[in-house]
C-alpha positions as CSV (number, residue, x, y, z in Angstrom):
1,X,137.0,105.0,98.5
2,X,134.7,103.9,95.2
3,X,131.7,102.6,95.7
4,X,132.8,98.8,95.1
5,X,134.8,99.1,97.8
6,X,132.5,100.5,100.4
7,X,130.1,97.9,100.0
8,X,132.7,95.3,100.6
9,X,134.3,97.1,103.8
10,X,132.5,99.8,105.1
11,X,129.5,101.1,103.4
12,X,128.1,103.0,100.8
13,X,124.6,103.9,99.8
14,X,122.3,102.4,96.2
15,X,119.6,104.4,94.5
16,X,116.5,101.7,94.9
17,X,113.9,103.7,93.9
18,X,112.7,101.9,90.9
19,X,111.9,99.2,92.7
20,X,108.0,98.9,92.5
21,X,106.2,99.2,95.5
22,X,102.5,98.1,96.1
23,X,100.1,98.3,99.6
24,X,97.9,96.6,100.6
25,X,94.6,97.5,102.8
26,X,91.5,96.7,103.9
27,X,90.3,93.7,106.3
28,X,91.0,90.6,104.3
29,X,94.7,92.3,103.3
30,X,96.6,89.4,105.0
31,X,94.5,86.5,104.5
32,X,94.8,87.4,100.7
33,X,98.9,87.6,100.8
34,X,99.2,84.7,102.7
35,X,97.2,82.4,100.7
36,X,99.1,84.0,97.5
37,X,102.4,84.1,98.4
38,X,105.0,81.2,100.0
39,X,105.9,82.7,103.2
40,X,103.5,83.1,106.3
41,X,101.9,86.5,106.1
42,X,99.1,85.8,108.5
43,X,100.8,85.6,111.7
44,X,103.1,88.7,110.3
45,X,103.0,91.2,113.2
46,X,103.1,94.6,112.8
47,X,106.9,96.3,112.3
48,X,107.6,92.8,110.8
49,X,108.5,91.4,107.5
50,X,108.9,88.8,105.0
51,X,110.7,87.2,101.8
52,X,108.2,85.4,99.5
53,X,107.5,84.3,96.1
54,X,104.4,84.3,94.3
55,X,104.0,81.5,92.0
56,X,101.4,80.2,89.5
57,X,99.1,77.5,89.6
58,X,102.2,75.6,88.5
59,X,104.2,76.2,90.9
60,X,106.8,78.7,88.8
61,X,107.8,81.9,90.0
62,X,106.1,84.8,88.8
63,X,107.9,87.1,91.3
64,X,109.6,88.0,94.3
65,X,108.7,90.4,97.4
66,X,109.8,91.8,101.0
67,X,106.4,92.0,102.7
68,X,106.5,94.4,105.5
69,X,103.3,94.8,108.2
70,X,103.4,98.5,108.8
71,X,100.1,98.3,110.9
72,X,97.1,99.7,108.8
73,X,98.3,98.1,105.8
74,X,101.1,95.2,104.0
75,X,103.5,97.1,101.9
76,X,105.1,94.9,98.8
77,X,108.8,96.0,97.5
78,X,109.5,94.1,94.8
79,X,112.0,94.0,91.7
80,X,111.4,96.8,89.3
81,X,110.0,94.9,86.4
82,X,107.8,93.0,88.1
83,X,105.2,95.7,90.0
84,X,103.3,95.5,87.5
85,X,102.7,92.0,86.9
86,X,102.2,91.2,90.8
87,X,99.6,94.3,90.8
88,X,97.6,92.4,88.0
89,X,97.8,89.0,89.3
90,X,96.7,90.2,92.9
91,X,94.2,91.8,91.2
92,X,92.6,89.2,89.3
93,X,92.1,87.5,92.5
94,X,90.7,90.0,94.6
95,X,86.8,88.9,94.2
96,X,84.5,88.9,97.7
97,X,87.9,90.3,99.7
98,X,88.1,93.4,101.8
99,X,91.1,94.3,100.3
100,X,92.2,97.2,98.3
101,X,95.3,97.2,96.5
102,X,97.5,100.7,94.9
103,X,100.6,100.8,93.4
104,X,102.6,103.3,95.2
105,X,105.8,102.7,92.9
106,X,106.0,107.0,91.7
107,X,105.0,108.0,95.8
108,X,108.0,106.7,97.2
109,X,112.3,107.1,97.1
110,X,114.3,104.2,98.4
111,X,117.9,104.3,99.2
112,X,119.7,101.6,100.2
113,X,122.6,101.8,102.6
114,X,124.4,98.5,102.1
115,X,128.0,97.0,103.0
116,X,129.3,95.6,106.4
117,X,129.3,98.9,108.3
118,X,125.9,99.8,107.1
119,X,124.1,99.8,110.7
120,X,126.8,102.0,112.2
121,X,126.0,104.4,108.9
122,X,122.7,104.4,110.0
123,X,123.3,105.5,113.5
124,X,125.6,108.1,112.6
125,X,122.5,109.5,110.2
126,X,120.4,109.1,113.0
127,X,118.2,106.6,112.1
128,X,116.4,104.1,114.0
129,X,117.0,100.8,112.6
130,X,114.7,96.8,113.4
131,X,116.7,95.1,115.2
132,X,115.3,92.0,113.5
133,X,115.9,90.7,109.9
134,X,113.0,92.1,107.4
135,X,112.1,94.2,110.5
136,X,110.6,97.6,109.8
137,X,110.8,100.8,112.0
138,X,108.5,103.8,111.2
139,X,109.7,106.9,111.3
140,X,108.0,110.4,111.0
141,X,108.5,110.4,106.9
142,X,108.3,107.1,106.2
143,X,109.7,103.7,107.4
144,X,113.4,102.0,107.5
145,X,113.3,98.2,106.9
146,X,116.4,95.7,107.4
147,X,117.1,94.3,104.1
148,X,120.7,93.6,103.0
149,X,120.8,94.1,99.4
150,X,124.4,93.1,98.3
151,X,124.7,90.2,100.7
152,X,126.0,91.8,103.9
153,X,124.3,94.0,106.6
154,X,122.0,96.8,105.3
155,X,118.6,98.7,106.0
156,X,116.2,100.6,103.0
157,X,115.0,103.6,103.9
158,X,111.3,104.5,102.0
159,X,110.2,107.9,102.3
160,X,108.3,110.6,100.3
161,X,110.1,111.9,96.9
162,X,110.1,115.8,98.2
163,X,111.9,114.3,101.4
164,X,114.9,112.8,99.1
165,X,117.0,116.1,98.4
166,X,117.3,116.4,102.3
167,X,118.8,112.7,102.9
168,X,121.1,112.9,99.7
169,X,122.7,115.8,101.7
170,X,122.9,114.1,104.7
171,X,124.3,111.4,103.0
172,X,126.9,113.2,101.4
173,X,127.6,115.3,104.5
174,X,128.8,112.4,106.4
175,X,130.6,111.4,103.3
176,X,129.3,108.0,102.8
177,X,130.1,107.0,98.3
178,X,127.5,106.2,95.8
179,X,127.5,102.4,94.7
180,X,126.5,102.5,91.3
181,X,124.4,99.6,89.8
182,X,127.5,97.9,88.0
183,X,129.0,97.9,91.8
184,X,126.4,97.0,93.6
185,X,125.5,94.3,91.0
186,X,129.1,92.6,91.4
187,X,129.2,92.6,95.0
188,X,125.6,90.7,95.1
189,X,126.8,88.1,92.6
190,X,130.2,87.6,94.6
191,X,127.9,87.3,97.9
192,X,125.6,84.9,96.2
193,X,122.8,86.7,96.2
194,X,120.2,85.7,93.4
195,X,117.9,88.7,91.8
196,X,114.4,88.0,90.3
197,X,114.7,88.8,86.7
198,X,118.1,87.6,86.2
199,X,118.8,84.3,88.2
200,X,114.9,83.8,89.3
201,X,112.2,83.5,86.6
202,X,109.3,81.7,85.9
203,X,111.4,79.3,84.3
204,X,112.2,77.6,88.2
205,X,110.5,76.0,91.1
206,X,111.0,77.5,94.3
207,X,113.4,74.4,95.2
208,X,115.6,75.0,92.6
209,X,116.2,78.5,93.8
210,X,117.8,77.3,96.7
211,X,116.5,80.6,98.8
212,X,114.2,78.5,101.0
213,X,113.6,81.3,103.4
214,X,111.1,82.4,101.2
215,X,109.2,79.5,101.7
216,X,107.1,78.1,105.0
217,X,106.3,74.9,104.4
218,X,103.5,74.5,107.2
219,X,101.7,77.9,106.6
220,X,98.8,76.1,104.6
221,X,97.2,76.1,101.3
222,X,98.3,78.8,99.1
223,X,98.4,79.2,95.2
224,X,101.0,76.6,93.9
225,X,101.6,75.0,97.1
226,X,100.8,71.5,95.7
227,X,103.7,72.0,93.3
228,X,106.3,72.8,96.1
229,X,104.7,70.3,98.3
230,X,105.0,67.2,95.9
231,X,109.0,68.3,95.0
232,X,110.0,68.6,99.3
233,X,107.9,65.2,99.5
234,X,109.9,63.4,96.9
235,X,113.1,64.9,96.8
236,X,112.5,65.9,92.9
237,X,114.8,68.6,92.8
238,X,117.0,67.9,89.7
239,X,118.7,71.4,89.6
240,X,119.5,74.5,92.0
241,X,121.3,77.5,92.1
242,X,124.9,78.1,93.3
243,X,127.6,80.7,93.4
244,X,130.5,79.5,91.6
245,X,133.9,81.4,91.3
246,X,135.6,80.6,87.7
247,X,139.2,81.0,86.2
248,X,140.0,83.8,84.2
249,X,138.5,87.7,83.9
250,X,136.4,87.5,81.4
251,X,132.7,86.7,82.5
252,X,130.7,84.3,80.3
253,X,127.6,85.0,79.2
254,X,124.3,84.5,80.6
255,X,123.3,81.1,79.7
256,X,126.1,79.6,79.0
257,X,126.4,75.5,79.9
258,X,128.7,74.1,82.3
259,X,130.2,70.8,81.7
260,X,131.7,67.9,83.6
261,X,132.9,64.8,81.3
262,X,131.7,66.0,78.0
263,X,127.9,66.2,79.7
264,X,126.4,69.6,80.5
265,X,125.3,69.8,84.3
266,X,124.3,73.5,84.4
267,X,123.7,76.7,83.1
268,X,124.9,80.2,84.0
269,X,123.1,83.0,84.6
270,X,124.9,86.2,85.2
271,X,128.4,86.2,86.0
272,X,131.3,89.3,86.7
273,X,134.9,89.8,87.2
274,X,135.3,90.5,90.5
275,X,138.4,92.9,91.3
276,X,138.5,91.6,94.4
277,X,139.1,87.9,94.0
278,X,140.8,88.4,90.6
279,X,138.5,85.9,89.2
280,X,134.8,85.7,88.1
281,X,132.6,85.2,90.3
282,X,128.7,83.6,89.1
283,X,125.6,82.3,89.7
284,X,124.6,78.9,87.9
285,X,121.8,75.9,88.0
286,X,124.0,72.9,88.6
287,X,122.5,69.3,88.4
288,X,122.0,68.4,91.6
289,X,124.7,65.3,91.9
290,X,127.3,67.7,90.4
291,X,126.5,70.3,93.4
292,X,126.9,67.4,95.6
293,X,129.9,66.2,94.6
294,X,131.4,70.4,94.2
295,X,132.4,68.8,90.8
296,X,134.9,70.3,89.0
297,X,133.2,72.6,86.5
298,X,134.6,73.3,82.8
299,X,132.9,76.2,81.1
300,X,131.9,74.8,77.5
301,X,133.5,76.3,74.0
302,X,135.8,78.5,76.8
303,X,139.7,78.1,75.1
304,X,142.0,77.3,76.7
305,X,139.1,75.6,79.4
306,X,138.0,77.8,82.3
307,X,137.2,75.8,85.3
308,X,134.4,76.7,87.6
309,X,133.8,75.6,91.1
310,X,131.2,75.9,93.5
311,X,131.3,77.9,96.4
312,X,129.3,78.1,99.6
313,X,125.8,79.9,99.2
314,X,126.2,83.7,100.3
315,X,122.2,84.0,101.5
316,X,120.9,82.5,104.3
C-alpha cells in the first residue's frame, strides 16, 4: 500500500521535523501568549492544547501554532518557515515579563502518524495517546499530541533526535508506509485542510480563513483583536476560503482567478489531482455571495472551461 493510500484508509506515518518548534517559560509565559495570540491560552491546562494565530497590529496573520501546556512551560509547533519570525516577534514584546523564550527547532524529531486508522497505529506502537483534540500526553522521551495533519485522525509524536533511529524501526517493524510530502500534501488539500505559507498569509484576516477554531472571541484584549472584533461585529467578511473540486487533471496554478459571469469571484491557492476522485481537488478565496450561493465556478483562460464547485469545509 503507497503512502497516498494509507493516509486515506489506514495509516501511514510523515517526517515533521522541520516544523519549528519554540518554548516558552517563566511566570508571565501564558499571560504573554494569550494576549499575543487568538485563542485562550490562559485558562490552557496542563496536557492541553490549542490552534491560534498570531496577527499584527492590523489584524493579518503573521503565523499559525498548536500551543501545547506541558506543565513547566508552553511549547509552540508551528509551520517550518515561520519559527523564526514568531521567535522575533515574541521577542520584541517580551519587556517587564517573566518569560523566557528558546527555539528548540534542531532539539527535537517529529513524526506524524496520520490517516483514519492512526489511533489504532499508535496503540499497536504502544503509545499513550490525549484523548482530547490538541491534547498532549508526556511520555518518558518526550510528549505525543493529537493533531491530525492531513484532515483525518492523527497524533505527533516530539521526542529527542538520538531517540529517532529507535521509532523509525518500530515503525517499520510493524510495517506502517512513509507518506511522502507530495502525498501528504494532496490528501490535506482534498480534506480541506488549509497550511500557513500556502493558503494562509499575511495577506488575510482571520475571518477570511474560515478556521475559526483558532479564534476565541471572548478571551479579551490581545494584539489585533480590534481588527477581528470590528469584522464579526459587522459582518465585513468579503472573501473566505473553501475547498473546491474542479473538472479535469491538470491542477491550475496558484493564484489563478475563478470566475462566475465574466466577473472574477476568487482566487486559487494550491490545487492537485487527486487519484482518488479523478479530479482536482483545491483550496480558493471565493467572494462571499458566490460561496453562498455554491456558484458554479469557471476557471479563467482554462480551454475548453473547467468548472469548479465548492465543497463542504474538511476542518472543523
Amino acid at each position: 500500500m503507497t503512502g497516498y493510500e494509507a493516509l486515506r484508509t489506514s495509516a501511514a506515518w510523515i517526517d515533521a521535523s522541520a516544523r519549528g518548534k519554540l518554548r516558552v517559560r517563566g511566570e508571565d509565559r501564558a499571560r504573554l501568549l494569550h494576549a499575543m495570540s487568538t485563542n485562550d491560552v490562559q485558562n490552557l491546562l496542563p496536557g492541553s492544547g490549542v490552534y491560534a494565530f498570531f496577527l499584527n497590529d492590523k489584524g493579518r496573520i503573521l503565523g499559525d501554532a498548536y500551543i501545547y501546556n506541558l506543565g513547566e512551560s508552553l511549547f509552540l509547533d508551528t509551520e517550518p518557515e515561520t519559527a523564526a519570525k514568531l521567535r522575533d516577534h515574541l521577542d520584541r514584546y517580551i519587556i517587564a515579563d517573566d518569560a523566557e523564550l528558546s527555539d528548540e527547532t534542531g532539539q527535537w524529531a517529529a513524526i506524524d502518524l496520520a490517516g483514519p486508522g492512526a489511533m489504532a497505529c499508535a496503540e499497536q506502537l504502544g503509545l499513550s495517546t490525549p484523548a482530547t483534540r490538541y491534547g498532549v500526553q508526556l511520555s518518558t522521551n518526550g510528549f505525543v499530541a493529537r493533531i491530525a495533519s492531513t484532515g483525518s485522525e492523527g497524533v505527533r509524536l516530539f521526542l529527542p533526535l538520538d531517540k529517532e533511529a529507535e521509532l523509525l524501526a518500530q515503525l517499520e517493524a510493524a510495517k506502517i508506509p512513509i507518506a511522502s510530502a507530495e502525498a501528504t500534501r494532496i490528501v490535506r488539500i482534498e480534506n480541506g485542510v488549509p497550511r500557513y505559507g500556502e493558503d494562509i498569509s499575511e495577506r488575510y484576516l482571520v475571518q477570511e480563513t474560515n478556521a475559526l477554531h483558532a479564534v476565541h472571541f471572548n478571551k479579551g484584549c490581545y494584539l489585533g483583536q480590534e481588527i477581528v472584533e470590528r469584522v464579526r461585529s459587522r459582518g465585513q467578511v468579503h472573501r473566505v476560503l473553501m475547498p473546491l473540486r474542479i473538472e479535469g487533471t491538470q491542477p491550475p496554478a496558484p493564484g489563478t482567478k475563478l470566475m462566475v459571469e465574466g466577473k472574477a469571484v476568487g482566487e486559487i491557492t494550491c490545487a492537485v489531482y487527486s487519484p482518488a476522485g479523478g479530479e482536482v481537488a483545491a483550496l480558493a478565496y471565493v467572494r462571499t455571495e458566490a460561496a453562498d450561493a455554491k456558484a458554479e465556478l469557471v476557471v479563467a483562460d482554462s480551454a475548453p472551461p473547467q468548472i469548479a464547485r465548492i465543497v463542504a469545509s474538511g476542518r472543523a
